[in-house]
N, CA, C and O of each residue as an XYZ file, in Angstrom:
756
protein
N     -44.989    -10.289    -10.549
C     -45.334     -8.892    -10.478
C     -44.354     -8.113    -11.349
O     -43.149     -8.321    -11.207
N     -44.994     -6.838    -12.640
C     -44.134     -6.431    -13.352
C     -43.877     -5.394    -12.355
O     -44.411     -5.343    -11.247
N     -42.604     -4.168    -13.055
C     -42.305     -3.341    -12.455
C     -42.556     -2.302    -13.564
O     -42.310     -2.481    -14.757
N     -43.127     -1.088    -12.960
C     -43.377     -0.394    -14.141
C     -42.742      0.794    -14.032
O     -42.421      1.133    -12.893
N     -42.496      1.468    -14.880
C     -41.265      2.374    -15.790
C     -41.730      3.392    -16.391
O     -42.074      3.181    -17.554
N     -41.890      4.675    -15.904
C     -43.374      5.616    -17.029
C     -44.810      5.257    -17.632
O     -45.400      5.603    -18.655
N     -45.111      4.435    -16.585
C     -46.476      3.886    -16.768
C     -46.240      2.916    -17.849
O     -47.321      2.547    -18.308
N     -45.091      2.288    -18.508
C     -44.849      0.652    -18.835
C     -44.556     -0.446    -18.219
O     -43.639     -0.598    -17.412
N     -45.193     -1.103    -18.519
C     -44.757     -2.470    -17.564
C     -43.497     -2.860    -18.369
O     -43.290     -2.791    -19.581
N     -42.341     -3.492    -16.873
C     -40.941     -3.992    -17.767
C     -41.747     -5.439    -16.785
O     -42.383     -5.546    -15.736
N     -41.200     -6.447    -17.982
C     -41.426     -8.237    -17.524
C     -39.867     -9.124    -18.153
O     -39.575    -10.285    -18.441
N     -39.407     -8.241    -18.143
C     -38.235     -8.879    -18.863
C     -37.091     -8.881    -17.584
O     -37.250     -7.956    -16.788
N     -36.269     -9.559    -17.378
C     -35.430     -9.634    -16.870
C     -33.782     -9.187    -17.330
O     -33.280     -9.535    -18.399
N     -33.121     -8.400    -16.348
C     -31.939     -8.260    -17.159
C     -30.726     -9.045    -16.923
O     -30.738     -9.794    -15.946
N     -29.915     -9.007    -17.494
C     -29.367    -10.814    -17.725
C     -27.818     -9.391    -17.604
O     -27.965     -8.169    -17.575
N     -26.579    -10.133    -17.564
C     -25.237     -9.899    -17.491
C     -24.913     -9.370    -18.852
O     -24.238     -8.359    -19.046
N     -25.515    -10.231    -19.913
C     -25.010     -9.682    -21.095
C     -25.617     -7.871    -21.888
O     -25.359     -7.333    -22.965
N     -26.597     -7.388    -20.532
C     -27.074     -6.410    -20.965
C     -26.115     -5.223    -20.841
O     -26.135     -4.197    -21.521
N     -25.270     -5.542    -19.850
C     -24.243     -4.712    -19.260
C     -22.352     -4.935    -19.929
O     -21.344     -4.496    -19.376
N     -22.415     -5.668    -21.113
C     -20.904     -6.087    -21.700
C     -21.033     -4.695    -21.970
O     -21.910     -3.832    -21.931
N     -19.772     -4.808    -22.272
C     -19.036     -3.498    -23.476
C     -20.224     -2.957    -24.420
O     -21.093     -3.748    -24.786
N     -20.260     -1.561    -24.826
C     -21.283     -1.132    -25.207
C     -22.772     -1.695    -25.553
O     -23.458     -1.457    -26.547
N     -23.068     -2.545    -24.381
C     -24.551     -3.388    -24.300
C     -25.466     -2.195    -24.073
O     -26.563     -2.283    -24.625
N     -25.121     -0.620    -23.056
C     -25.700     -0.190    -22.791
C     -25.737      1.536    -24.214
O     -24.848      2.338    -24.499
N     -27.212      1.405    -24.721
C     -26.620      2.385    -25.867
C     -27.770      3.377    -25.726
O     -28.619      3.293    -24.839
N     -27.728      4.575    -26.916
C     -29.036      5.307    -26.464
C     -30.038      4.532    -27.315
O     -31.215      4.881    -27.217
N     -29.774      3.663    -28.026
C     -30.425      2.908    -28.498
C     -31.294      2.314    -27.686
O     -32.458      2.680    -27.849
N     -31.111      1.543    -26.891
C     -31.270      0.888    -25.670
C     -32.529      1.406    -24.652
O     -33.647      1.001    -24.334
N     -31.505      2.735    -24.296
C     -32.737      3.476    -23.093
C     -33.904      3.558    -23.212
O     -34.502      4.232    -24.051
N     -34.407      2.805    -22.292
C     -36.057      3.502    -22.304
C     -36.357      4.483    -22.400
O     -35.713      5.391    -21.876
N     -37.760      4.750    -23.306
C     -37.888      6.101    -23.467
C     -38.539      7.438    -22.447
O     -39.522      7.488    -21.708
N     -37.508      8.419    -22.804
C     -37.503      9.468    -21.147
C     -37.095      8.913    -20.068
O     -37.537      9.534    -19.101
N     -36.057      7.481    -19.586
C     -35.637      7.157    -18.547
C     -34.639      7.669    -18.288
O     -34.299      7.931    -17.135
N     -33.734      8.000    -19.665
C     -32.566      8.542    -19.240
C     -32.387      9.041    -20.811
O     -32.513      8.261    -21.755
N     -32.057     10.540    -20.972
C     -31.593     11.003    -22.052
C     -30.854     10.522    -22.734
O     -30.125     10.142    -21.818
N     -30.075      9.976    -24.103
C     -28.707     10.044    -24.209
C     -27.940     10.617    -24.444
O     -26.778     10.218    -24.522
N     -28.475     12.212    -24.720
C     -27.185     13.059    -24.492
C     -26.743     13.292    -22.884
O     -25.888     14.107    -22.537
N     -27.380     12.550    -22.112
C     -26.531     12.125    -20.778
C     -25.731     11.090    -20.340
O     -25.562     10.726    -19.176
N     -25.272     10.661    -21.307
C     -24.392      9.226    -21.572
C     -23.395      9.619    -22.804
O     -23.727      9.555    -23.988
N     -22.369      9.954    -22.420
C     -21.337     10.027    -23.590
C     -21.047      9.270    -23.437
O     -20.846      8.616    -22.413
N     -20.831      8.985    -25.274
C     -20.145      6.644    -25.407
C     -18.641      7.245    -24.700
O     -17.974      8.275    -24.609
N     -18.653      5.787    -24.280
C     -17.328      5.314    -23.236
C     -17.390      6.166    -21.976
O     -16.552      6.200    -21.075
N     -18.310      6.716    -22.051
C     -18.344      7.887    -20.373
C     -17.614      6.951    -19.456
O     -16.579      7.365    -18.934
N     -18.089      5.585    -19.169
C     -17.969      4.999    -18.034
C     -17.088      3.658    -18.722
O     -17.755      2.862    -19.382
N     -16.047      3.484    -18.616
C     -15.963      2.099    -18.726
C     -14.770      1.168    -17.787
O     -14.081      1.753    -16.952
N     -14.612     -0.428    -18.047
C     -13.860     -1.159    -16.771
C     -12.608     -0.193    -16.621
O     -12.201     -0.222    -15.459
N     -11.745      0.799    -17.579
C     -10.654      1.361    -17.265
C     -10.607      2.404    -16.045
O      -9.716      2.538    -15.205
N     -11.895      3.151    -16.190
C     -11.821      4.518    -15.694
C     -11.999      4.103    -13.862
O     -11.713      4.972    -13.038
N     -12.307      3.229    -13.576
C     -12.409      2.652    -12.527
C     -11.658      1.137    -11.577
O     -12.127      0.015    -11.765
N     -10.956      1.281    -10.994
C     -10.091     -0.324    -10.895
C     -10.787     -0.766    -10.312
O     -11.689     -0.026     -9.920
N     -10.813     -1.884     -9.984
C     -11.757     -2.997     -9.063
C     -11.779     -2.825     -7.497
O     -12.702     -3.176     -6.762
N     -10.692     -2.271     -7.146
C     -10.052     -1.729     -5.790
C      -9.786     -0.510     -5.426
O      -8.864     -0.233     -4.659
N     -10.514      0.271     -5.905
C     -10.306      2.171     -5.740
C     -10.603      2.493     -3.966
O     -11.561      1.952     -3.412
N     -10.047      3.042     -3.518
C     -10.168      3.263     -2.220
C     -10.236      1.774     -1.046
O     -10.977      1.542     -0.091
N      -9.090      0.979     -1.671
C      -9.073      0.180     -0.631
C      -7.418      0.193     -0.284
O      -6.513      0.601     -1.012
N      -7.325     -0.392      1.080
C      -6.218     -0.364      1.413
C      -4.777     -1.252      0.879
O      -4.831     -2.352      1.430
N      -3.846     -1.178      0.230
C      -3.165     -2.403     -0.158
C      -2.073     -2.592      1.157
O      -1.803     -1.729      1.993
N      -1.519     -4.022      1.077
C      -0.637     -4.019      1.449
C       0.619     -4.847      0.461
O       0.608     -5.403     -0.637
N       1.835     -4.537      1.686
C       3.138     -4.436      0.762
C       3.903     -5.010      1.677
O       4.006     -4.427      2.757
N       4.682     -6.391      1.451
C       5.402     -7.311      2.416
C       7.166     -7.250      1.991
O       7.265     -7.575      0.807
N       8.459     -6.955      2.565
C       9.453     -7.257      2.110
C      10.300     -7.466      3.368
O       9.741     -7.699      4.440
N      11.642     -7.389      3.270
C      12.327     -7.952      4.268
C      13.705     -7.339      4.063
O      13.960     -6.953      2.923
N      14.844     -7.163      5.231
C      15.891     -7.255      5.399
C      16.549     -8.358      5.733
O      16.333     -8.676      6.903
N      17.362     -9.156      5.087
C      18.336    -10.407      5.339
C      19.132    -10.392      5.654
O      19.778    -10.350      4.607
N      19.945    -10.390      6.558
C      21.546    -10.402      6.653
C      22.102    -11.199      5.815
O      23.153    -10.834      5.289
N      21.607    -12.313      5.530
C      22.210    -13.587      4.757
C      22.225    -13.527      3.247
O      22.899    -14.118      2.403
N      21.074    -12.442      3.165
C      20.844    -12.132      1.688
C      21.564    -10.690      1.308
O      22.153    -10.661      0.228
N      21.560     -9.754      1.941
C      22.144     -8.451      1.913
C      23.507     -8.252      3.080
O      23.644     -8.985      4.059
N      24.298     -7.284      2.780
C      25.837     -7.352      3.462
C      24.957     -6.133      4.689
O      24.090     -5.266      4.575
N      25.570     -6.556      5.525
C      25.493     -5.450      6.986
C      26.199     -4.599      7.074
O      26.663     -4.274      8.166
N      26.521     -3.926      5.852
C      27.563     -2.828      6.244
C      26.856     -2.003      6.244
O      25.738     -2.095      5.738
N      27.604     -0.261      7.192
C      26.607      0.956      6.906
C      26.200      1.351      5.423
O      27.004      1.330      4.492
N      24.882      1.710      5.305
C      24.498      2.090      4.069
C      22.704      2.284      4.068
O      21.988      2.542      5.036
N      22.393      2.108      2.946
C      21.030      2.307      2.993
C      20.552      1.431      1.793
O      20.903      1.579      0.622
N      19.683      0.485      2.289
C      19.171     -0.585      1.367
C      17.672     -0.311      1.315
O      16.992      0.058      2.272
N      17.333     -0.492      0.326
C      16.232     -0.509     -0.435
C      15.200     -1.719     -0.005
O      15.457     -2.922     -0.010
N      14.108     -1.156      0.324
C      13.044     -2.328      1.093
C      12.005     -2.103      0.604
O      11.443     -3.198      0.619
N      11.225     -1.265      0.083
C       9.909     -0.937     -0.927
C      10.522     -0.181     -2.345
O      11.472      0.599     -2.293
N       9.966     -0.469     -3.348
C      10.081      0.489     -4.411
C       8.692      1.259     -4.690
O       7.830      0.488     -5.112
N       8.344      2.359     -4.578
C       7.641      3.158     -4.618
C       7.111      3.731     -6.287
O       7.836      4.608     -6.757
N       6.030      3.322     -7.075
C       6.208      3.678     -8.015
C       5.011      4.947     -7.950
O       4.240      4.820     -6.999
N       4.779      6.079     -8.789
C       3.461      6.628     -8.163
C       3.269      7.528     -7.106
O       4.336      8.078     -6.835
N       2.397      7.877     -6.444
C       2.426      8.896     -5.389
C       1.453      7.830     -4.739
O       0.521      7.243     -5.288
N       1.917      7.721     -3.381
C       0.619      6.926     -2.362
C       1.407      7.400     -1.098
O       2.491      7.938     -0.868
N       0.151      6.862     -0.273
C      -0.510      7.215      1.193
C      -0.044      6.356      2.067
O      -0.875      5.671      2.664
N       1.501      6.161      2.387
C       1.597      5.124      3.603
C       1.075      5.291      4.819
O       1.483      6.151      5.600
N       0.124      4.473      5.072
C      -0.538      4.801      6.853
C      -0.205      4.312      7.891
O      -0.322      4.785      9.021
N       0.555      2.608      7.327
C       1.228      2.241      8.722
C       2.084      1.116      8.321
O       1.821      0.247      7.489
N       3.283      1.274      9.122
C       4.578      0.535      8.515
C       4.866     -0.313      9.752
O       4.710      0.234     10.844
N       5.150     -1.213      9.722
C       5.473     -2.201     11.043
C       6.886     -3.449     10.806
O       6.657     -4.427     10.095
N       8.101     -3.304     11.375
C       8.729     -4.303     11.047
C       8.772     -5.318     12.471
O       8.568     -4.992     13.640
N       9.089     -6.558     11.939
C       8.787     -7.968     12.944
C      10.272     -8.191     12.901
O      10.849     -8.314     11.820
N      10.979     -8.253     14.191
C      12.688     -8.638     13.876
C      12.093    -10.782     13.707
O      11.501    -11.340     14.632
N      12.349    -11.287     12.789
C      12.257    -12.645     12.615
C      13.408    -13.562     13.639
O      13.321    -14.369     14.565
N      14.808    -12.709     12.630
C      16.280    -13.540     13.769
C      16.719    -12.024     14.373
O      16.416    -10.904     13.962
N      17.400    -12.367     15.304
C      17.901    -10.764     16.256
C      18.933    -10.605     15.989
O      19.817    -11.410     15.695
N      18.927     -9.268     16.081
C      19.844     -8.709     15.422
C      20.940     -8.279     16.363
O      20.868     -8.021     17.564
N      22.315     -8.256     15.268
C      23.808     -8.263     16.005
C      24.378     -7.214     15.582
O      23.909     -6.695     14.569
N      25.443     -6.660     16.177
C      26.231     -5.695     15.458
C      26.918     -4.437     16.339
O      26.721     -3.284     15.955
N      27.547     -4.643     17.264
C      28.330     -3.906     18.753
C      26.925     -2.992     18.538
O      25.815     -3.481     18.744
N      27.126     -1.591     18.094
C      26.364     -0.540     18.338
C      26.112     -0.298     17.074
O      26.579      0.783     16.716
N      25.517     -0.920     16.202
C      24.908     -0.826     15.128
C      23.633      0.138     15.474
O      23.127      0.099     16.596
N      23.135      1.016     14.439
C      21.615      1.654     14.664
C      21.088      1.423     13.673
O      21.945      1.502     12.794
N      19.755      1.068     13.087
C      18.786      1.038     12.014
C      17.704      2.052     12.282
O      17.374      2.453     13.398
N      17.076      2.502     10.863
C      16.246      3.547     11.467
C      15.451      3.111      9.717
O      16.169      2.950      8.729
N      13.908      2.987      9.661
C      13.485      3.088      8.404
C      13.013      4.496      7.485
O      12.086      4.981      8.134
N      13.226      5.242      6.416
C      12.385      6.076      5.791
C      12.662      6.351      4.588
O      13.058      5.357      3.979
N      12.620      7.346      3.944
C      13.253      8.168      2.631
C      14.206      8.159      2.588
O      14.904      7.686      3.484
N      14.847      8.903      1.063
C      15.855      9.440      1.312
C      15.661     10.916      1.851
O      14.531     11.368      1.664
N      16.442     11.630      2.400
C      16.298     12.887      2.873
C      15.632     13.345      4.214
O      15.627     14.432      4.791
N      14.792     11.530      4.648
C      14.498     11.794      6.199
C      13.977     10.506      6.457
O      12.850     10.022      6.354
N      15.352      9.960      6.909
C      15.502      7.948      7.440
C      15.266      7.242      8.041
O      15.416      6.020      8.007
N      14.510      8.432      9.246
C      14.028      7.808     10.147
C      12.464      8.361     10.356
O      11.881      8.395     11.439
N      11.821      8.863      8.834
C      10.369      9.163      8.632
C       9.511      8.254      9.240
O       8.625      8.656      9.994
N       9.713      6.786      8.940
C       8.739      5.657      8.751
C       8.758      5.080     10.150
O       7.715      5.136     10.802
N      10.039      4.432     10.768
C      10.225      4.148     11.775
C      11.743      4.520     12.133
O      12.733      4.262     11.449
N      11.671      5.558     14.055
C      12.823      6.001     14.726
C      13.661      4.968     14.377
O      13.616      3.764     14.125
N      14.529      5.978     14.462
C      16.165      5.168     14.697
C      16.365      3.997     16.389
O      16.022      4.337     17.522
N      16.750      3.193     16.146
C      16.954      2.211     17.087
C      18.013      1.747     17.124
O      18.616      1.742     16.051
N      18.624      1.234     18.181
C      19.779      0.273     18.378
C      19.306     -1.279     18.207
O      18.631     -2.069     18.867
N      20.032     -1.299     16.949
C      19.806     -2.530     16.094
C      19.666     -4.258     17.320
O      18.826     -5.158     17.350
N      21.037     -3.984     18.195
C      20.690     -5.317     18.956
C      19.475     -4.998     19.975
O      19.013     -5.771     20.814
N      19.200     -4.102     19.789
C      18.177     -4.506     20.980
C      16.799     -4.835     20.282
O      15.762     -4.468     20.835
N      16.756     -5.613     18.911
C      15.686     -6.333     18.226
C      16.273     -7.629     18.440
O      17.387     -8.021     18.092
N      14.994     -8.487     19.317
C      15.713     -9.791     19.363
C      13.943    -10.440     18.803
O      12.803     -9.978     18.763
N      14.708    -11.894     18.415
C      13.607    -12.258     17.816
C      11.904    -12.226     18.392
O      11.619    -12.366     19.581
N      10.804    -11.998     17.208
C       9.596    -11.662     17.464
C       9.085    -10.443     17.956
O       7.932    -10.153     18.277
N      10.080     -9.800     17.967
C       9.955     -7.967     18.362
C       9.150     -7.507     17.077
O       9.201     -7.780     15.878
N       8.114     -6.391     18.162
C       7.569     -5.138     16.718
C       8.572     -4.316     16.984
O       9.287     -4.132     17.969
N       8.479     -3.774     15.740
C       9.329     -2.826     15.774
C       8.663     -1.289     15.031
O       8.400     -1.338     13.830
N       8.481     -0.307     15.601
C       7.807      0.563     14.507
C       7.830      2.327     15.531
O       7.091      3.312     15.541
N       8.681      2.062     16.015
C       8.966      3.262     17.021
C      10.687      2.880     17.448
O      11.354      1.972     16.951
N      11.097      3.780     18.412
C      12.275      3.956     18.808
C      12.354      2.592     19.923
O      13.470      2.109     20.119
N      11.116      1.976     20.659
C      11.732      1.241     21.295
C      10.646     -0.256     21.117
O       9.529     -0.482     21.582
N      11.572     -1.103     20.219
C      10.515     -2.267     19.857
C       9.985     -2.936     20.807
O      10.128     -2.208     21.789
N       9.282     -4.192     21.239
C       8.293     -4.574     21.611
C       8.279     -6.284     21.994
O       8.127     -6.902     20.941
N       8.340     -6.784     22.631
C       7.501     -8.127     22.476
C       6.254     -8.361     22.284
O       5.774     -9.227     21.553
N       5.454     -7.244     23.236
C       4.000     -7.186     23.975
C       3.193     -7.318     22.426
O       3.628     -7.394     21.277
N       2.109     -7.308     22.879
C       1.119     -6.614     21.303
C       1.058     -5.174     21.571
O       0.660     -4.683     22.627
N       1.370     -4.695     20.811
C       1.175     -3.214     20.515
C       0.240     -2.448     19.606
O       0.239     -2.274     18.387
N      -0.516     -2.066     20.536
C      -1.484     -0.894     19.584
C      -0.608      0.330     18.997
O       0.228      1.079     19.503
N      -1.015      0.237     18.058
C       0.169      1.043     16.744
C      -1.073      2.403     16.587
O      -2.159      2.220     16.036
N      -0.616      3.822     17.223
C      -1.264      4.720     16.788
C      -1.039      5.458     15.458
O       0.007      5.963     15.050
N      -2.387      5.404     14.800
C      -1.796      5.509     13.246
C      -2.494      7.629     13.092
O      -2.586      8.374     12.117
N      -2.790      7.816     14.482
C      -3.107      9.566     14.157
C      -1.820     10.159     13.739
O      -0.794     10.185     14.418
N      -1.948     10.529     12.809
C      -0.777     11.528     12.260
C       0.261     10.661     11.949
O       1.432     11.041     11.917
N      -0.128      9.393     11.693
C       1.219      8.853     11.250
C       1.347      8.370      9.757
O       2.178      7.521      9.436
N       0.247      9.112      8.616
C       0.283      8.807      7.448
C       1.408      9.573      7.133
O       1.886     10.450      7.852
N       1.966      9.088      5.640
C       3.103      9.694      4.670
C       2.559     10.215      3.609
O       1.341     10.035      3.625
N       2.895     10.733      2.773
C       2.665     11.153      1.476
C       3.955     10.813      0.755
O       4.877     11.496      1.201
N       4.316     10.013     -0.180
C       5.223      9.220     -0.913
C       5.332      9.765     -2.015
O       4.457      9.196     -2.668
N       5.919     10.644     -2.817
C       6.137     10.742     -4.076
C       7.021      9.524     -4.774
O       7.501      8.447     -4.418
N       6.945     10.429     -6.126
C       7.015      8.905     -7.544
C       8.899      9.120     -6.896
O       9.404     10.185     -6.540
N       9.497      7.908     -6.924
C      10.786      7.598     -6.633
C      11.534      8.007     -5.540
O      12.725      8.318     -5.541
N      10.503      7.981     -4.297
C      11.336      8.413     -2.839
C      11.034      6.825     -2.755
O       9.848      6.600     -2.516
N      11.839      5.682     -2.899
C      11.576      4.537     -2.286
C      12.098      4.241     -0.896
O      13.118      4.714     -0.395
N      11.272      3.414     -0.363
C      11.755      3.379      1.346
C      12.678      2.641      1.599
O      12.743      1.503      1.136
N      13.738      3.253      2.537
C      14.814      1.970      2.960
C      14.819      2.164      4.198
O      14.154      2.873      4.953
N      16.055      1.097      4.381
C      16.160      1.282      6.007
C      17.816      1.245      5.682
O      18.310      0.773      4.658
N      18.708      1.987      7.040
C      19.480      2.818      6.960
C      20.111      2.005      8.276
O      19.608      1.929      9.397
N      21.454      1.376      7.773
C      22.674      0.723      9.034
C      23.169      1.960      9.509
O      22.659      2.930      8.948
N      24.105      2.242     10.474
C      24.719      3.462     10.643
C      25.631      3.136     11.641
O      25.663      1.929     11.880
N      26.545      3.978     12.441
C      27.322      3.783     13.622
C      28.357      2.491     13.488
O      29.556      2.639     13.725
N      27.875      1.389     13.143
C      28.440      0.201     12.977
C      27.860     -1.274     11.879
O      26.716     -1.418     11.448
N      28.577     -1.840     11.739
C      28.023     -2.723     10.600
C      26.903     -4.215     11.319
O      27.381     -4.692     12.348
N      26.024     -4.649     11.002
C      25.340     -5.514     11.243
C      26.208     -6.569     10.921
O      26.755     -6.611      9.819
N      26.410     -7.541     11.897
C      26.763     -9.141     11.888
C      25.605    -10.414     11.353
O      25.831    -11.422     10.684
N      24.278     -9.890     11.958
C      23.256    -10.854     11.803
C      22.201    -10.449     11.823
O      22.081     -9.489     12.584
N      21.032    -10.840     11.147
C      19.479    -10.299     12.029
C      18.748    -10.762     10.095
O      19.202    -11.059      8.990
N      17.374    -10.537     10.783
C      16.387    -10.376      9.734
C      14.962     -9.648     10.222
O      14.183     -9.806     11.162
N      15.031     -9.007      9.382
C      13.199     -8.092     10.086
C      12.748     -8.527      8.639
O      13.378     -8.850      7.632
N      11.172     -8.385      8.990
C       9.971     -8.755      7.927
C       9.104     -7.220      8.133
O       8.477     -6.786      9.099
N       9.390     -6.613      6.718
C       8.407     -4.836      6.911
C       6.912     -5.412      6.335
O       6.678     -6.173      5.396
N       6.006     -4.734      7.283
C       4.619     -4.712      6.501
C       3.991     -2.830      6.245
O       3.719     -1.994      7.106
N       3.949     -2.729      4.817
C       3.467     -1.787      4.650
C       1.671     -1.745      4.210
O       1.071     -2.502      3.447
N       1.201     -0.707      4.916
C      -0.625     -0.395      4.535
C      -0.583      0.667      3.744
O      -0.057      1.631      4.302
N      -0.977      0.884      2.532
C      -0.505      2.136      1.720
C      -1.706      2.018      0.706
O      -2.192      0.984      0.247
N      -2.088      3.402      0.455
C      -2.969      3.937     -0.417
C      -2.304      4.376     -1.919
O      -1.111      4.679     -1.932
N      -3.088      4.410     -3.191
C      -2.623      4.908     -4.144
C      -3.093      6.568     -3.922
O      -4.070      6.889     -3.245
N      -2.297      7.429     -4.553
C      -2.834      8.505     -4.623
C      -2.590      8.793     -6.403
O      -3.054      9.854     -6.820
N      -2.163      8.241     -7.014
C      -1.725      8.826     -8.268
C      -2.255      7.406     -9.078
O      -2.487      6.312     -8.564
N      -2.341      7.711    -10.197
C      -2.409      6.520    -11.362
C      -1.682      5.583    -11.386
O      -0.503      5.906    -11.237
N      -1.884      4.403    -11.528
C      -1.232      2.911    -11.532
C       0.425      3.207    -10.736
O       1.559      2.972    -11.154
N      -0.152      3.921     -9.210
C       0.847      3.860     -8.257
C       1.344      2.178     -7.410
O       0.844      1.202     -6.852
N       2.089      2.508     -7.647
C       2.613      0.809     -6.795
C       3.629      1.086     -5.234
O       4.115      2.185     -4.969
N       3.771      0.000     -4.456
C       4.192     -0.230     -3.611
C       4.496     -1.532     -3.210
O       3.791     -2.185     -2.441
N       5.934     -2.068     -3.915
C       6.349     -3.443     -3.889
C       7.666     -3.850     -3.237
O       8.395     -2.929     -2.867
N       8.010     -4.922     -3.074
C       9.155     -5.728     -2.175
C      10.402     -5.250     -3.353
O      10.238     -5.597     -4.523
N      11.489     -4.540     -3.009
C      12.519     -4.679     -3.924
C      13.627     -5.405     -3.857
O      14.430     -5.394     -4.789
């Protein structure tokens, strides 16, 4: 059965190669199907669109004791390139963490404990969530109302020792983050 097109029958089939790089021209268009002064060349092409536009990425990194020193300070755990949409940040303590009265708290610079409250570092013992002021064994439903960010280009996220120096521990961060800006990133630093 053909399909017909302004009272033409089409019997042709369209194949992949009709659609390469300028396959589609006003040359091309059927006639009165589509104008071509409604097609400016390159209007549309693989750039103007990524393969993944409105999907969620995620972004995996970690704090080491073994790899990074436990002293107070503020270490770098995402590098932020771009403007994006963090919606939900979750750290997993892996080994538990030591340190008399050490506190950790994750966010910006200029507000450290944006991402996740400030906590007393030993009281993450291994397999804890962590993503509020008081971590977790249980499973935790993570309410994400009102808990998106807006990230500008070079606020990268850390997490922040304080009060006292860390002896031991390791957390694993998972970030869910949107682009909002052009070839925005959100990676392990």
């Amino acid at each position: 059965m053909a399909a017909i097109l302004n009272g033409t029958s089409i019997s042709a089939t369209i194949g992949a190669s009709e659609f390469a790089t300028d396959a589609l021209t006003a040359a091309k268009i059927a006639a009165g199907a589509i104008a071509a002064s409604e097609i400016a060349d390159d209007a549309i092409d693989g750039a103007t669109f990524a393969d993944d536009v409105g999907v969620a990425r995620t972004a995996l990194s970690d704090y080491d004791f073994a790899a990074d020193t436990g002293s107070q300070a503020a270490y770098t755990v995402f590098t932020v390139t771009g403007n994006v949409l963090i919606h939900a940040f979750l750290g997993v303590c892996e080994t538990a963490c030591e340190g008399a009265t050490a506190t950790i708290e994750v966010g910006v610079s200029g507000n450290t404990a944006a991402l996740i409250a400030q906590s007393t570092a030993t009281e993450l013992i291994a397999n804890e969530l962590w993503h509020d002021a008081s971590p977790t064994t249980t499973l935790e439903q993570l309410d994400l109302t009102g808990r998106s960010f807006a990230v500008s280009n070079g606020q990268d996220v850390i997490m922040t020792i304080g009060t006292a120096d860390l002896t031991a521990g390791k957390i694993n961060f998972y970030c869910l983050w949107l682009p909002l800006s052009a070839s925005a990133s959100v990676v392990a630093a």
